[in-house]
Every structure is written in C-alpha cells, then in structure tokens.
C-alpha positions in Angstrom: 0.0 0.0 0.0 1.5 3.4 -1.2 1.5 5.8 1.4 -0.4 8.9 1.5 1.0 11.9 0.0 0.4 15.2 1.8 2.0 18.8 0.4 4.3 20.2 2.0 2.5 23.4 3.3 3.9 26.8 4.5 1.9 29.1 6.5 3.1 32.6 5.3 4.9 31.4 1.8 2.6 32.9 -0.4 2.3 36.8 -0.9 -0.8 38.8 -2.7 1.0 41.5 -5.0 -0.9 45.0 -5.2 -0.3 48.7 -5.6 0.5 50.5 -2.0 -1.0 53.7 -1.3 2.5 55.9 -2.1 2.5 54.2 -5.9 -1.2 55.1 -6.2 -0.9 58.8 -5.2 2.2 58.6 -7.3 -0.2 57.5 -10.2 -2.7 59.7 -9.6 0.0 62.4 -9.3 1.6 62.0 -12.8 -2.5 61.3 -14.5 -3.3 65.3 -12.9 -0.6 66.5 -14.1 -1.3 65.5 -17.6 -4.9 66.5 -17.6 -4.0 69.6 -16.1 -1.8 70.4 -19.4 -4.4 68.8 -21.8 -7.1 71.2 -20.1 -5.2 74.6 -20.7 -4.3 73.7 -24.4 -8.4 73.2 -24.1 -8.6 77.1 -25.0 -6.1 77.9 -27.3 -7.5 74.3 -29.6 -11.5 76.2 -29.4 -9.6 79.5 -30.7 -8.3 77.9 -33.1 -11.4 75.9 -34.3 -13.1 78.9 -34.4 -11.2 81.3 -36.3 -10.7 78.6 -38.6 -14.6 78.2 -39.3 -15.1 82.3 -39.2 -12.5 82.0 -41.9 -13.8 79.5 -43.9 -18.0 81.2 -43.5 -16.7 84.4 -43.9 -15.0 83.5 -47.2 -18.2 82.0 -48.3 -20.3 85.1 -47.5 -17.7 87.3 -49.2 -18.0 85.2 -52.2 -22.0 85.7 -52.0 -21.9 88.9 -52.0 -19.2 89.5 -54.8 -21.5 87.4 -56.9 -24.6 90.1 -56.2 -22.5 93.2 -57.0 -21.3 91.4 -60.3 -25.3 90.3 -61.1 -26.4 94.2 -60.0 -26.7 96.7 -63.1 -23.6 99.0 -63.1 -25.0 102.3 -62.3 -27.0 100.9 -59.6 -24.5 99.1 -58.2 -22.5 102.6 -58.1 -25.1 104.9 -57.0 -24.6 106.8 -60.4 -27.9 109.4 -59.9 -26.4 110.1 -56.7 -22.8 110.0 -57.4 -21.6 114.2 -57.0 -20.6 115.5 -60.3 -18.0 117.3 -58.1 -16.2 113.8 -57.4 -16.9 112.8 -61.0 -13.2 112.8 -62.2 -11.7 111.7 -58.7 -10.2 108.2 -58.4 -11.5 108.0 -54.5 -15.4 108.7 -54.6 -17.0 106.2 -51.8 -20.6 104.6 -51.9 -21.5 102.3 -49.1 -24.1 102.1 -50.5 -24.2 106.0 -50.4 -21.8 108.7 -48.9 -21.5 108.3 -45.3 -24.2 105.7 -45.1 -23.2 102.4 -44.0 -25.9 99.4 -45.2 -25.3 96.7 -43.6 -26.2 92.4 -44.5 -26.6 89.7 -42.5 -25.6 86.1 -42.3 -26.2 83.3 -39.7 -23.6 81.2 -38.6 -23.7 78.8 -41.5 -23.2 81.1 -44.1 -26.9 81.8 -44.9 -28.2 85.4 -45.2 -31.1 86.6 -42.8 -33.6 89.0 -44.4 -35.1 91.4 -41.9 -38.2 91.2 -42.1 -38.8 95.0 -41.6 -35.8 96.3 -42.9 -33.2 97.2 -42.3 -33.6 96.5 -38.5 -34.0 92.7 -37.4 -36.3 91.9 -34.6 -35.3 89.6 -32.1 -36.0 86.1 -33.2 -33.9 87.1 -36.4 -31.2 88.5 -34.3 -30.8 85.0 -32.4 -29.9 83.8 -35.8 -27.4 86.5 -36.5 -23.9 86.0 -36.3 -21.6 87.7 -38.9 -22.4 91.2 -40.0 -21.2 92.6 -43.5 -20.8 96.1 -45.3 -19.9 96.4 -48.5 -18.1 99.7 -49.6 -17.9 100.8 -53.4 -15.8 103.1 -55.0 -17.1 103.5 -58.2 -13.7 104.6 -60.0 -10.8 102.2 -59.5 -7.3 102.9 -60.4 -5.9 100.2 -62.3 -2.5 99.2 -62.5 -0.5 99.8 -66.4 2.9 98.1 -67.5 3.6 101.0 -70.5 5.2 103.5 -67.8 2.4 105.6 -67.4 2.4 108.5 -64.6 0.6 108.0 -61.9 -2.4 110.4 -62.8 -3.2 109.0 -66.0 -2.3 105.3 -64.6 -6.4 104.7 -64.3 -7.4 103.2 -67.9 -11.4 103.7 -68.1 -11.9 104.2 -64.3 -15.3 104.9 -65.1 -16.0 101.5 -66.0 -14.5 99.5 -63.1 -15.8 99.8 -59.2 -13.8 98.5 -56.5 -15.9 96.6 -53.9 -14.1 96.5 -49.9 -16.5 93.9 -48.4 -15.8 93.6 -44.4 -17.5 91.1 -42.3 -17.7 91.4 -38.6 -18.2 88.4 -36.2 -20.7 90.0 -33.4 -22.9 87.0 -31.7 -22.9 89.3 -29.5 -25.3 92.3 -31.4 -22.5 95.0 -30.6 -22.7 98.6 -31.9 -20.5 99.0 -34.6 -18.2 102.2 -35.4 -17.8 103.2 -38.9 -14.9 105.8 -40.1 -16.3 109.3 -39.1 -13.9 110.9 -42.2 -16.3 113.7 -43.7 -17.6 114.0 -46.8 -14.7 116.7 -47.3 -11.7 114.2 -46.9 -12.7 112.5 -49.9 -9.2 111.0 -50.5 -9.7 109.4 -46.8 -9.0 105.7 -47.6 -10.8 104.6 -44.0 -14.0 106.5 -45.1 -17.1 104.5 -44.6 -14.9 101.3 -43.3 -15.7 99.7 -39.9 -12.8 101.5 -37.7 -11.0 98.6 -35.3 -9.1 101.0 -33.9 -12.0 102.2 -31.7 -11.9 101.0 -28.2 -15.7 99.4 -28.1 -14.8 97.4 -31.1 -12.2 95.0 -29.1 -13.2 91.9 -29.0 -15.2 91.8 -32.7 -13.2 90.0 -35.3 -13.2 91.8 -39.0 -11.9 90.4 -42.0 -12.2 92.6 -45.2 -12.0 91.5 -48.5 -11.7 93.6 -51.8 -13.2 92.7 -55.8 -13.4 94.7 -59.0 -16.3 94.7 -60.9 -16.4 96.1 -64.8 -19.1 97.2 -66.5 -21.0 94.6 -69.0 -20.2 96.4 -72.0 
C-alpha cells in the first residue's frame, strides 16, 4: 500500500501583490498632471477651431456677396444718380451704398443670409440667428494698375468702367454697436472713409476680415 501523499505546506509562503498607497498617489499624481496640461491647451484648440470656421463662412459670404455686385446693373451698383458731379473725375469717390451711409447684410452662422423682415432692422428672433455682420463699400472709379510706364495720374485706364468693392465682415454674436470711419464727406481721398474702424476702443473683441473685388461694366 502506497502511502499517502500530503504537500508540504507553509503558513506565510505565499504573498498577494498589489499597488501601496504611495505608488497610487504617485499614479494619480503624474494622470493630474497630464490632464491639467491637456485642459489649458483646451482654449487655445476652441480659438483655433473657431477662427478657422469664421474664416472658412466668412469666405463664403464674401463670395455671395461678390457674386450680387457682379449680377447688379452698373450704375445701380454705383449709385450713379447720386454720385456728386464734383467727385466725377476723382479716383476716390466712396458709396457704401451711399456717402457716409453704411448698409449693412446679414448672415447666420452657417453662411446663410437673414432677411429682416422690416428692414433694415432685425427683430429679435432674427437677431438670435445672427452671427456675422457685413458692409460692403464701393468706389465706383478704381485705379488700375499699367505696364507702359504711365504717370501716376493718368495710370487709371477707363476708371469709369471698373468699381472697387471693400467687403468687411464682422463676427458680433454678441449684437454689438459697430463704429464706422467718421472721415467727412470733405476728406474724400480718406482711404478709411465709410470702413468699420477697429481701432475704436468698443470694437475690441469683434473679429473683422475685409476682402476687396473689381467689378467692370458689361459692355
């Protein structure tokens, strides 16, 4: 008869492994850390995300309205039964859509225009749409640019026939007051005159891009 095999047993020879409190504060230490650097990157990433979309709508909506100045007959698009025969021969002569008064367009934050309803004021539900503001300055003679030498003064080559368009689009969720150029109608050579000024301290804060076209005359 075999005899009875019984294992050798040891109280005490086997040890549990696990984490002790110091390597687990340690862990938790260098994981705080981390998120604490991930979280103030957090701020400049939204910045970024969002200049980059403002960028890209505000593209689109310059694009939009390009298209509806190039569509718009000439001298309408000029003001041409207002234009001052004084200014007539000037190369700086400023519609926005007229002298010294501003119109302005709205778009929502997808790129889509919002019609007042009443114009030119929005009411409130409209304005909770509203996100980018634009005005559009014309100047309906445009000095063009010639390669045979020509002086300065008689660089222009049919400036009648060309308008320069200055299209600036503001990014106000926030419905601020903007501040146009207060140059009078006497500093017509002014080349601020009737453009949004960001110099002014109450405009801080509001993003502006500004984009320039020409636009000829069909002839």
């Amino acid at each position: 008869m075999l005899p009875k095999l019984v294992p050798n047993l040891r109280l005490g020879s086997a040890r549990s492994s696990a984490f002790t409190l110091v390597e687990t504060a340690m862990a938790v230490g260098v994981v705080a850390f981390a998120f604490v650097s991930l979280m103030a990157l957090l701020p400049v990433g939204l910045t970024t995300f969002r200049r980059s979309i403002d960028t890209s709508v505000c593209a689109q909506i310059a694009q939009r309205v390009v298209d509806d100045a190039q569509q718009t007959d000439f001298d309408i698009l000029i003001d041409q039964t207002n234009l001052e025969q004084s200014q007539a021969g000037e190369g700086f002569t400023f519609r926005a859509p007229t002298i010294a008064a501003p119109a302005l367009r709205y778009f929502d934050d997808q790129g889509m225009e919002v019609v007042p309803l009443i114009p030119p004021t929005p009411n409130k539900t409209e304005l909770a749409r509203i996100m980018y503001y634009v005005s559009m300055r014309v100047m309906p003679q445009a000095s063009l640019p010639r390669t045979d030498g020509a002086s300065a003064h008689n660089g222009r080559v049919h400036p009648e026939d060309v308008a320069q368009l200055t299209i600036q689009i503001a990014h106000n969720p926030g419905h601020r007051s903007l501040i146009f150029s207060s140059a009078p109608a006497d500093r017509a050579m002014s080349p601020d005159r009737n453009l949004l000024n960001t110099s002014d301290s109450s405009m801080r804060g509001i993003d502006v891009l500004t984009y320039s076209a020409l636009v000829g005359r069909n002839l």
